[in-house]
N, C-alpha and C positions, 0 to 999 in steps of 0.2 A: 254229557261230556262237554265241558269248556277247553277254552284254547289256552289255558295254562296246564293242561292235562297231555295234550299233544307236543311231542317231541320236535324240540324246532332243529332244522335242517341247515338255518341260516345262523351266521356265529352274533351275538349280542351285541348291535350297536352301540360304540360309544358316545357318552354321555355329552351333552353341548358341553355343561361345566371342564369336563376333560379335555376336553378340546380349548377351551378358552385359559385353562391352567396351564397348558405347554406353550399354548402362544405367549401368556403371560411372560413365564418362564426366560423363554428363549426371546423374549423383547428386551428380562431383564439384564441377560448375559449378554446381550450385543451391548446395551448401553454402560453398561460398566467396564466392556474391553475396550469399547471408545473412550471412554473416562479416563481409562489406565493410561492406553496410548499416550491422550494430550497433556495427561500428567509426565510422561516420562519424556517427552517431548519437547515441553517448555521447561522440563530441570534440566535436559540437556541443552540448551538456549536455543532452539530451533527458532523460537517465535521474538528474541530480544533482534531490536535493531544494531546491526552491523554499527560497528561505530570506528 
């Protein structure tokens, strides 16, 4: 009997890659809603000098 044979008890750890695909992920959408922001930002003249 090998241990692929025995019922495991414990639920299947995920994979490093899975884990490094949602960090990806959620690195990408933070940097692009910042993105968005400072675009809507400076069309709204937030960043033009007062004049």
């Amino acid at each position: 009997m090998t241990d692929e044979d025995e019922p495991r008890s414990t639920p299947r750890r995920t994979s490093a890659w899975m884990i490094l695909a949602v960090v990806a992920a959620a690195l990408v959408v933070c940097c692009c809603s910042a993105a968005v922001g400072l675009l809507i930002s400076w069309s709204a003249g937030l960043f033009h000098t007062p004049t």
